[in-house]
C-alpha positions, -999 to 999 in steps of 0.1 A, spaced: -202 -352 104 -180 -332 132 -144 -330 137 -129 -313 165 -94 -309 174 -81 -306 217 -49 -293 211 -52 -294 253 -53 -331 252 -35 -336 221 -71 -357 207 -92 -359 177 -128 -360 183 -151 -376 156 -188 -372 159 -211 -392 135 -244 -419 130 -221 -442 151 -217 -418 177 -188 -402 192 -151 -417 184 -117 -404 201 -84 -407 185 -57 -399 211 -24 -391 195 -3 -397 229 -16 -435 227 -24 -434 196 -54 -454 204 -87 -445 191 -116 -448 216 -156 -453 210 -187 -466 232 -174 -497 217 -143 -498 227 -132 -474 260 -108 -491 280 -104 -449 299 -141 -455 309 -146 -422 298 -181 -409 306 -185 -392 274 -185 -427 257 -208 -441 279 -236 -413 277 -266 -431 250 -280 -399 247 -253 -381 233 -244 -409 216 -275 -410 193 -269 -392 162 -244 -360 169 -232 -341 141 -216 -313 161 -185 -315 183 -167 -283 204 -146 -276 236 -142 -245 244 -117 -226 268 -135 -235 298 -131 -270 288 -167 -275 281 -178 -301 254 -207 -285 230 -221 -314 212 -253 -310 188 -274 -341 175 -304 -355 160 -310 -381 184 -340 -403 168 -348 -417 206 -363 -379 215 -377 -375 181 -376 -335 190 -353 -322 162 -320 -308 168 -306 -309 206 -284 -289 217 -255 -305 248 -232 -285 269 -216 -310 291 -186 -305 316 -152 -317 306 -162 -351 319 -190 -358 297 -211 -370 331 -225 -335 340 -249 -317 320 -249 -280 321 -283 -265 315 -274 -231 325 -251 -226 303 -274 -230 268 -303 -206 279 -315 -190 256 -298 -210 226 -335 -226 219 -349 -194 213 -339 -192 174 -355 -183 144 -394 -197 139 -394 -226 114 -360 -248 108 -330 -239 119 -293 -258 118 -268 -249 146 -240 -257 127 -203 -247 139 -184 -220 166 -163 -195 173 -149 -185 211 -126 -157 204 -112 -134 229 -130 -106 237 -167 -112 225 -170 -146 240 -185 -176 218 -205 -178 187 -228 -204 176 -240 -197 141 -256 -219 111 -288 -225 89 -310 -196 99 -287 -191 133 -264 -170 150 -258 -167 187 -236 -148 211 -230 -158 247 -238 -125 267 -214 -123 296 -233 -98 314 -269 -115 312 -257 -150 313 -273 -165 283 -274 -166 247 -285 -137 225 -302 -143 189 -293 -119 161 -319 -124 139 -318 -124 100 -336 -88 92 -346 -73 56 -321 -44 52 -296 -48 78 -295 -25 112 -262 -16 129 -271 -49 153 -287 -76 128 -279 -85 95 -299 -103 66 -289 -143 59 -300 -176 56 -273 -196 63 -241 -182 79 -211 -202 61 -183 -188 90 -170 -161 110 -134 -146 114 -121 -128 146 -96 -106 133 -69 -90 150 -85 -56 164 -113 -86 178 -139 -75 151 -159 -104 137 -166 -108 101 -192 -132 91 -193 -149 52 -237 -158 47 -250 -161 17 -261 -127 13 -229 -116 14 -200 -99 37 -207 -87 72 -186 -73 98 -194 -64 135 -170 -40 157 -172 -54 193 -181 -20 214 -182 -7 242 -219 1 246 -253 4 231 -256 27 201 -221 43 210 -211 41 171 -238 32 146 -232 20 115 -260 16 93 -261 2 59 -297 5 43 -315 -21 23 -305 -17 -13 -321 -43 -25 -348 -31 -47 -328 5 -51 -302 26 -39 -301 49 -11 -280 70 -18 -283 103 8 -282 135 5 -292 148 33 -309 146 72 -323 165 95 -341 148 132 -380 151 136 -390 164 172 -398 129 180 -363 117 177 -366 103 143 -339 106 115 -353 123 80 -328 119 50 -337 127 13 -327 100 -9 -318 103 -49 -345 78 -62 -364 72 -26 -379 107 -18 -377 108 19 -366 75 42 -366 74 79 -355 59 108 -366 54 144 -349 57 172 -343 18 172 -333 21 141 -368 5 124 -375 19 88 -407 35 87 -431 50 57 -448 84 54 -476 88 32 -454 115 10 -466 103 -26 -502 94 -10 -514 123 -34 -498 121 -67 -478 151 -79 -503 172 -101 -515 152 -136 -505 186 -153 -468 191 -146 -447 183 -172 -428 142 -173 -397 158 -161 -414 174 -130 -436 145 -114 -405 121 -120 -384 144 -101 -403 146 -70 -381 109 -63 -347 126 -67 -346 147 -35 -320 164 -25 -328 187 8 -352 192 36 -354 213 66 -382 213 92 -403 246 97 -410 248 132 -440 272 127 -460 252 107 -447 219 116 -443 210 81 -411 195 63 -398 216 28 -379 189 6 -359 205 -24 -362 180 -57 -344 178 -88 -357 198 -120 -368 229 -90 -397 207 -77 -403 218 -43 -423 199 -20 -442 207 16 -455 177 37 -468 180 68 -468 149 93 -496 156 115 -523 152 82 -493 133 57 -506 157 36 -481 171 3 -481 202 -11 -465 203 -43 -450 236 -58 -430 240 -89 -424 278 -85 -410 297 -111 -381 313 -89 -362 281 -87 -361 285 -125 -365 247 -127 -333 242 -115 -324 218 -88 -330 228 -49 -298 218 -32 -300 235 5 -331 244 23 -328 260 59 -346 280 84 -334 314 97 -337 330 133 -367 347 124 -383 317 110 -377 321 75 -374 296 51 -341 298 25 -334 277 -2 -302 273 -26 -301 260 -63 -282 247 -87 -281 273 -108 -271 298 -84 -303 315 -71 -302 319 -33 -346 322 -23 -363 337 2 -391 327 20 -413 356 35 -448 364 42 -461 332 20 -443 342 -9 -407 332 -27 -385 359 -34 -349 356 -53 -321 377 -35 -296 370 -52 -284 350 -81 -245 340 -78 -247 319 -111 -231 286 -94 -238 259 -77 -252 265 -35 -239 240 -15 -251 252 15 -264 280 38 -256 291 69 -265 314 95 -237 319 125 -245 331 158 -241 365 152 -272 360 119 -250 365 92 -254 342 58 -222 319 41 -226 305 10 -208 276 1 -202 277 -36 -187 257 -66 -157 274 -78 -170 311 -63 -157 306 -26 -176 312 4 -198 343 0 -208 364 32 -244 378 26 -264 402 46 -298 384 48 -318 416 58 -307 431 25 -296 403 4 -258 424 -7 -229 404 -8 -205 416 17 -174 395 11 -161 369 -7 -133 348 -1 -116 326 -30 -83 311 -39 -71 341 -55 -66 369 -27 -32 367 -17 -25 360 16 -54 354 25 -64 328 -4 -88 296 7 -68 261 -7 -99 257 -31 -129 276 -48 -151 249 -46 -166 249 -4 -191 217 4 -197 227 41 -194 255 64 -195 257 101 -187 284 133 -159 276 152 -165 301 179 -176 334 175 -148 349 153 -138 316 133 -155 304 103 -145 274 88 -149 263 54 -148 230 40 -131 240 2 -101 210 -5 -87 218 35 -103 232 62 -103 270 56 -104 290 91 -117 323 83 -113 349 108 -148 371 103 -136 404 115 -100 403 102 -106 388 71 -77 364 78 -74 332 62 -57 298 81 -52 270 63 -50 233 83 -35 210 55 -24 172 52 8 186 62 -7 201 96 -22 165 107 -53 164 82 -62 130 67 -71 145 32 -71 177 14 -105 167 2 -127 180 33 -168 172 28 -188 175 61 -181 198 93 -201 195 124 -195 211 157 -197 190 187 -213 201 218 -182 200 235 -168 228 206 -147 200 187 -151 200 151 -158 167 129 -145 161 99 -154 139 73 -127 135 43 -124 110 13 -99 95 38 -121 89 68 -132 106 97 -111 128 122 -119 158 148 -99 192 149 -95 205 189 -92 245 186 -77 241 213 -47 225 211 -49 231 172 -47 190 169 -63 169 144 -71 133 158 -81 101 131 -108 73 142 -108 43 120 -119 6 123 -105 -1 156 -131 28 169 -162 14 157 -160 38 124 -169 15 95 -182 42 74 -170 74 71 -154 69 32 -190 67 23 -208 88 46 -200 123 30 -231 137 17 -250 150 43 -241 161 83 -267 168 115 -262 171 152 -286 153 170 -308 167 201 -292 138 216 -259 151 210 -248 127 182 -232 133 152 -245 120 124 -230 121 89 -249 99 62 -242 95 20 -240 63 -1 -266 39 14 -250 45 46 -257 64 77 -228 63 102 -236 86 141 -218 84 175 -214 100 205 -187 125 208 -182 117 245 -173 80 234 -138 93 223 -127 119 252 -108 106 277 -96 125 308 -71 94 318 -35 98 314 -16 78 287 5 51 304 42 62 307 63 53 277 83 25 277 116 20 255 111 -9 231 139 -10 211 179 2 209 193 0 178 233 9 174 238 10 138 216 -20 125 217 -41 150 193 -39 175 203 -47 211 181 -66 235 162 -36 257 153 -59 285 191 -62 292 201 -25 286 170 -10 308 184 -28 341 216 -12 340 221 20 355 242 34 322 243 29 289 279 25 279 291 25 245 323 25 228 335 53 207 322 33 174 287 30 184 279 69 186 251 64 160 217 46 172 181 48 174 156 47 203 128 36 198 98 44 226 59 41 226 33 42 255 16 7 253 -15 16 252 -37 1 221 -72 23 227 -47 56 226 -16 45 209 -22 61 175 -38 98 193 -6 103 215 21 131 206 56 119 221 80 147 231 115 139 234 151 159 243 180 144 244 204 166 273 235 176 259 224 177 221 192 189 226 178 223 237 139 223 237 118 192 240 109 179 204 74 164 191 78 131 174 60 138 141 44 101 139 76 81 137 85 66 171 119 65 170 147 92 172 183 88 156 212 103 169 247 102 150 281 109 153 277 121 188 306 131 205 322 113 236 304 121 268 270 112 292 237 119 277 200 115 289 173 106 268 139 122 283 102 113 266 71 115 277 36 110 257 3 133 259 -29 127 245 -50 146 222 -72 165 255 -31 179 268 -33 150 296 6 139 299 17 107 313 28 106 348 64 101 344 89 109 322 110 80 311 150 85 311 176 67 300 209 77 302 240 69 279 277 71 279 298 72 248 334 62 260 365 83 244 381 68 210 414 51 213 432 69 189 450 90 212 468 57 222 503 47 218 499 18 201 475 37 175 499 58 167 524 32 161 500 16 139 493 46 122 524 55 114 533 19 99 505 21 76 511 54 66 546 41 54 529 11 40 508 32 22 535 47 8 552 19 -1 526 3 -21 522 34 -41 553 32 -45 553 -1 -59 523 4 -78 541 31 -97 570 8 -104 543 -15 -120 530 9 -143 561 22 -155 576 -18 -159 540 -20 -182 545 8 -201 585 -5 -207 568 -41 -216 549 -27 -242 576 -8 -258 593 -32 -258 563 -57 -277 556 -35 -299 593 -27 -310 596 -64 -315 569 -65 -330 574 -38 -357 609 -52 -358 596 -88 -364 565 -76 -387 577 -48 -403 615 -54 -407 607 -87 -427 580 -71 -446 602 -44 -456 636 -64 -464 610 -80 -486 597 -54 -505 631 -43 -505 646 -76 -523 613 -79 -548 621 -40 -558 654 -45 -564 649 -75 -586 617 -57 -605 642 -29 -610 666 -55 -629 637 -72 -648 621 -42 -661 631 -42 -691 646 -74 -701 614 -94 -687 581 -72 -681 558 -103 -673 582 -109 -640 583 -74 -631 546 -77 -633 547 -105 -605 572 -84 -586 550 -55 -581 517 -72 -574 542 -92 -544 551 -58 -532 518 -51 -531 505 -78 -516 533 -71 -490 527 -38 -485 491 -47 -478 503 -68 -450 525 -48 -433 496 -19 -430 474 -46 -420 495 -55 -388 503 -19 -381 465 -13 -379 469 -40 -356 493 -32 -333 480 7 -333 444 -11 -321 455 -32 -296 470 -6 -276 445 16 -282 427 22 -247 391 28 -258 391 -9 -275 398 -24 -242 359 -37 -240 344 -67 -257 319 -50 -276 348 -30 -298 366 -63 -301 340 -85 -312 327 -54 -334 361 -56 -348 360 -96 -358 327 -89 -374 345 -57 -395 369 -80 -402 348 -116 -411 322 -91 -431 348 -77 -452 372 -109 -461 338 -130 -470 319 -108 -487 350 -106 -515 350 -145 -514 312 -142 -516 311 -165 -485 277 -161 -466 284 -152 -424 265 -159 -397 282 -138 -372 265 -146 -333 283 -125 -299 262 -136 -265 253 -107 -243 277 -124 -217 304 -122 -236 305 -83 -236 312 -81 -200 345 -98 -202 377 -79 -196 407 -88 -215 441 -75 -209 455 -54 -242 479 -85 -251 453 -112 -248 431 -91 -263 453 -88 -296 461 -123 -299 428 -136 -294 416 -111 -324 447 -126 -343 439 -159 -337 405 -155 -351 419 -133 -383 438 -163 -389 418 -191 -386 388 -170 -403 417 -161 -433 422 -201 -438 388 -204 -442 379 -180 -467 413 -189 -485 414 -225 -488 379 -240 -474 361 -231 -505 331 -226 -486 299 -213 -489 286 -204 -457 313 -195 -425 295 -195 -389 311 -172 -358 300 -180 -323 318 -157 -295 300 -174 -267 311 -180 -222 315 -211 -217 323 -221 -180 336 -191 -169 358 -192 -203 358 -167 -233 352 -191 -264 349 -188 -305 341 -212 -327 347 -210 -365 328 -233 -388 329 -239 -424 310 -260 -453 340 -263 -470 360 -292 -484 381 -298 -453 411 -310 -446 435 -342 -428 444 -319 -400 471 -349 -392 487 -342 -426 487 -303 -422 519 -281 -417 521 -247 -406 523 -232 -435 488 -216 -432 498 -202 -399 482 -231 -379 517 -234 -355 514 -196 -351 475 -197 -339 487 -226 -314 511 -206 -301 490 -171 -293 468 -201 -280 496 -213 -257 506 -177 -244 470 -171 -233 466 -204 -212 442 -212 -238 432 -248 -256 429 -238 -297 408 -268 -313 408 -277 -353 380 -305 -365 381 -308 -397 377 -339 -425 378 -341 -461 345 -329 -477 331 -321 -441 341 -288 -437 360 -273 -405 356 -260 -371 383 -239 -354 373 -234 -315 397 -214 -289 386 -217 -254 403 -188 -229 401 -188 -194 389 -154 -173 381 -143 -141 
């Protein structure tokens, strides 16, 4: 039933209805109560012995072992024993009984690092608690808390890297950051089960609870352990004579604000449905008033002087004064959100209008600040959040954070390029501390105004789910931060990520001359770093090992003697340095964290780059000897080409002499004796003149031939093998010979020199002008092909063949051999009567 594997002992332990079995691997024995010639007291315990099913040693070398035994008739037993198997050790399973009511299966473990060991199964899942000494239950819950989950069975769990577990149940995916603390970083996923939560905004009640409007849900809340509870919102129905669209839209809520006067909570619906309920009588008071136009309420808030203002989504900013709604102004977009500042002011934040300033007494727009005002432009239109920096700055959450200065009118922009996750701000929430928090599509991050940083807290942090929580923002009495959105609420405390204590001093992990990097454990125990004149180019690399702080740290580094100032390390912890002249250097660095606290020290490490050797005798010597053996070989080199451009004069003069000398005497000879027949015997003059044509024909053939082959731009395959299928296409279509012409894209990357290039295409003129002349074929196949690192064509006919034995060379067969023979090339004719023939010439190339 169990398998566990001591990779301390080098043994296999087997648990089962027989009991407990032991393979060693050492002995390669295998031990049981049966058979235990150790005398092991493991073996020898009955109990134990009596139906296990689970098997584990941990790091304290404690052996777990789980059982049915039908002797105690109690259920499932749960063993710890010491690594004897004599001792058992009570204290160490209290609190493991103490499980979910009903049946339960403790079924398999995980001891990992940092959060101890896990015992988890059928309706199970324990942790040891270090600090308490004993096991704590996580029970199965109905819509999952930031500290309990929802399953039946738990099928395994995963210790990852950062020391976060994941569990796999069989309601899904789970995953559980191991903190520091109760309730430092929630993350809360709510029950979707039955619908989805999906939130658009909170606010806390004054007795600590969370309020957040829900599209679907009306109103959910939480406690402050993090319970669900109901209010009696829909106790009284909306009114029977609203219209369908109304009294269905009192479910899509999209804002609330508490009214401290009366105690009672304003929710803003869909389709203008406003709502009033008060929790001390969870009575609702529903208004559809005709100010909101029946457009949706997006932002309710109260003001100083405890009046109520609401936003819409058609633009109308309301009033709420002495018991009666007023419209102040109507913008004709969407309201994101209003805000007051501490000096009473209004900000509007708008879709695709900016962020409008608005004099609340009198309801006149005094500014308004878009992407179109020059210099002082925001980065987008469209603002989802606003919040107060201090008392000057107003930021606005439009693409990037927008820092507006109020009484200058100047606009800053803090960008991806400045340090900012995303240009796609959506929440802003001042800290108590005055650090703003940021929510983006890319996570969550905090701007210091004082150092102008931007910091990024991911997974590592306890952050799970900031990519989803970016719908609605509070701060807490409590001083959390809460942001909440897609069936997700995610709040911490601030505090949890300020740290006042320095940042270890950095250490140098790597040197790197070139691309080779040099063992650092070596170079740091010498005084100097010395390096010859070659290795003036490396890389050091450099971090402060620290993994709570390592990604918030800003590096400065200066380099005296090529650097002036000290320089920040823009993410990248490494600095090259090239070409640097001969001399001694120091490399300085030092980290600091995102509060300004630098480390203690400042790490050094000094380098010397010796002088070159090329003011040495023996260089010059050298120098000079190549220099003149430089020349020499360009020298030569010239001698070549001019010896190449004599050889081919001097071909194709022999050429022209051999080819065109004949020809002509030829012609020549037929003239003259056309010139005596022509009138004493027409019918040979006749014959004359069609030989001197023929003849003639010939000779301009070759001379096309010689001009191409010399011709530079013909040197690559692809104009050669275009020429043989010119060629082939125009002697067989005459013949009325069918072609199959084939060229292998190998073959065009083969370089032929200009003579092997023209007698190769010779060759194949020949062999292909047998073929059309004398196989009496019907069909002629061309394959240009590589074959084994050798340039190949293979002619093949369905002619009437021939005894190649018998041949002579009176078709030009001796000729083809030859060209063959001059390019160090086999030339290969198969033929037999009535089978047709096949010409192949093989040439070796590089």
């Amino acid at each position: 039933d169990g398998i566990f594997e001591d990779t301390v002992k080098q043994q296999v332990w087997f648990v089962g209805q027989q009991g407990i079995c032991i393979y060693d691997k050492r002995s390669k024995q295998t031990w049981s109560r049966k058979n235990n010639p150790r005398n092991l007291p493991i073996l020898a315990n009955e109990l134990v012995q009596d139906q296990p099913t689970e098997i584990f040693i941990d790091r304290s070398r404690r052996i777990w072992i789980f059982g049915w035994p039908v002797r105690l008739n109690a259920g499932q037993v749960k063993f710890c024993l010491d690594s004897t198997g004599s001792t058992y050790l009570n204290k160490d399973t209290v609190g493991l009984s103490r499980g979910a009511v009903g049946y339960a299966e403790y079924r398999d473990f995980l001891e990992t690092k940092r959060s101890g060991l896990w015992i988890y199964g059928m309706h199970t899942l324990f942790n040891w608690d270090k600090n308490a000494g004993r096991f704590h239950y996580t029970k199965s819950t109905d819509g999952s808390s930031n500290n309990s989950i929802e399953y039946n069975v738990i099928h395994q769990l995963l210790e990852d890297r950062d020391g976060n577990i994941w569990l796999a149940t069989d309601r899904g995916l789970y995953f559980t950051s191991y903190g520091s603390g109760t309730y430092s970083v929630v993350n809360y996923l709510f029950d979707n089960s039955r619908s989805q939560n999906n939130l658009t905004d909170v606010m806390e009640m004054p007795n600590g609870e969370l309020w957040f409007t829900s599209w679907g849900q009306g109103v959910v809340t939480l406690d402050t352990a993090f319970r669900t509870n109901k209010i009696s919102l829909f106790k009284k129905p909306p009114p029977a004579s609203w219209p369908a669209l109304q009294r269905s839209a009192v479910t899509l809520t999209w804002s609330l604000a508490y009214e401290k006067k009366t105690g009672k909570v304003w929710i803003g619906c869909n389709h203008g449905v406003l709502m009033k309920y008060d929790p001390q009588t969870q009575a609702t008071e529903y208004l559809f008033p005709p100010e909101a136009g029946a457009s949706t309420i997006r932002y309710i808030t109260e003001d100083a002087k405890g009046q109520m203002w609401l936003g819409t989504q058609s633009g109308k900013l309301i009033k709420w004064s002495n018991n009666q709604l007023i419209v102040v102004q109507d913008i004709g977009t969407i309201i994101y959100k209003v805000f007051f500042d501490r000096q009473g002011i209004m900000w509007l934040a708008t879709q695709e209008k900016g962020l409008i300033e608005v004099d609340p007494n009198t309801g006149k727009i005094l500014r308004q600040f878009t992407a179109s005002n020059g210099v002082n432009s925001l980065y987008s239109n469209t603002g989802m959040d606003i919040e107060q920096l201090n008392d000057s700055i107003i930021v606005y959450g439009a693409g990037a954070l927008n820092l507006i200065n109020k009484r200058t009118g100047a606009v800053e922009l803090v960008r991806m390029e400045d340090g900012l996750p995303s240009n796609s701000v959506r929440r802003l929430r001042m800290d108590n501390e005055g650090f703003l928090w940021i929510i983006t599509s890319n996570g969550l991050s905090r701007y210091n105004p004082y150092n102008k940083r931007i910091t990024t807290y991911g997974r590592k942090d306890g952050i799970m789910l900031a990519e989803q929580a970016i719908d609605a923002d509070y701060r807490s009495s409590t001083n959390y931060i809460v942001f909440a959105g897609d069936n997700a609420l995610m709040m911490f405390r601030p505090s949890l990520f300020v740290t006042s204590q320095a940042p270890p001093d950095v250490a140098i992990t790597d040197f790197r001359v070139f691309n080779t990097f040099i063992p650092v454990d070596s170079l740091l125990q010498l005084p100097k770093i010395k390096l010859s004149a070659d290795q003036n180019s490396f890389s050091i690399y450099f971090s402060s090992l620290s993994y709570q702080q390592r990604d918030r740290l800003t590096y400065y580094f200066k380099m005296e003697g090529v650097d002036k100032d000290w320089q920040a390390a823009d993410r990248i912890l490494f600095q090259n340095y090239s070409v640097l002249p001969p001399g001694e250097y120091t490399f300085k660095v030092y980290a600091e964290n995102v509060e300004g606290i630098r480390s203690a020290h400042t790490t050094e490490l000094v380098i010397v780059i010796k002088p070159p050797f090329y003011r040495t005798k023996w260089f010059i010597s050298t120098l000079v000897f190549l220099i003149i053996l430089v020349i020499y070989f360009l020298h030569r080199e010239r001698v070549n080409k001019l010896l190449a451009v004599e050889k081919i004069r001097s071909r194709v003069a022999r050429d022209l002499h051999d080819d065109m000398g004949s020809t002509l005497s030829t012609i020549n000879i037929l003239s003259a004796m056309a010139k005596s027949k022509m009138n004493s015997d027409p019918v040979k003059t006749a014959g004359y003149i069609s030989k001197i044509s023929d003849n003639s024909q010939r000779m301009m053939e070759a001379m096309d031939d010689i001009v191409w082959s010399i011709k530079p731009s013909n040197d690559s395959m692809q104009r050669v093998t275009a020429r043989m299928r010119e060629f082939a296409t125009n002697v067989l279509e005459a013949k009325d010979i069918a072609l199959h012409f084939v060229v292998e894209d190998e073959v065009l990357n083969v370089k032929l020199n200009m003579e092997a290039r023209r007698d190769f295409f010779l060759i194949f003129k020949e062999a292909l002008n047998n073929a059309a002349k004398y196989s009496k074929a019907t069909e002629i196949w061309v394959n240009v092909s590589m074959q084994n690192k050798q340039l190949s064509f293979t002619i093949k006919d369905n002619g009437v063949g021939f005894d190649v034995a018998k041949a002579d060379s009176g078709n030009g067969l001796g000729n083809m051999q030859k060209r063959a023979d001059g390019m160090n090339g086999k030339l290969r004719i198969r033929s037999m009567e009535g089978e047709g023939t096949e010409v192949k010439l093989l040439v070796p190339v590089m």
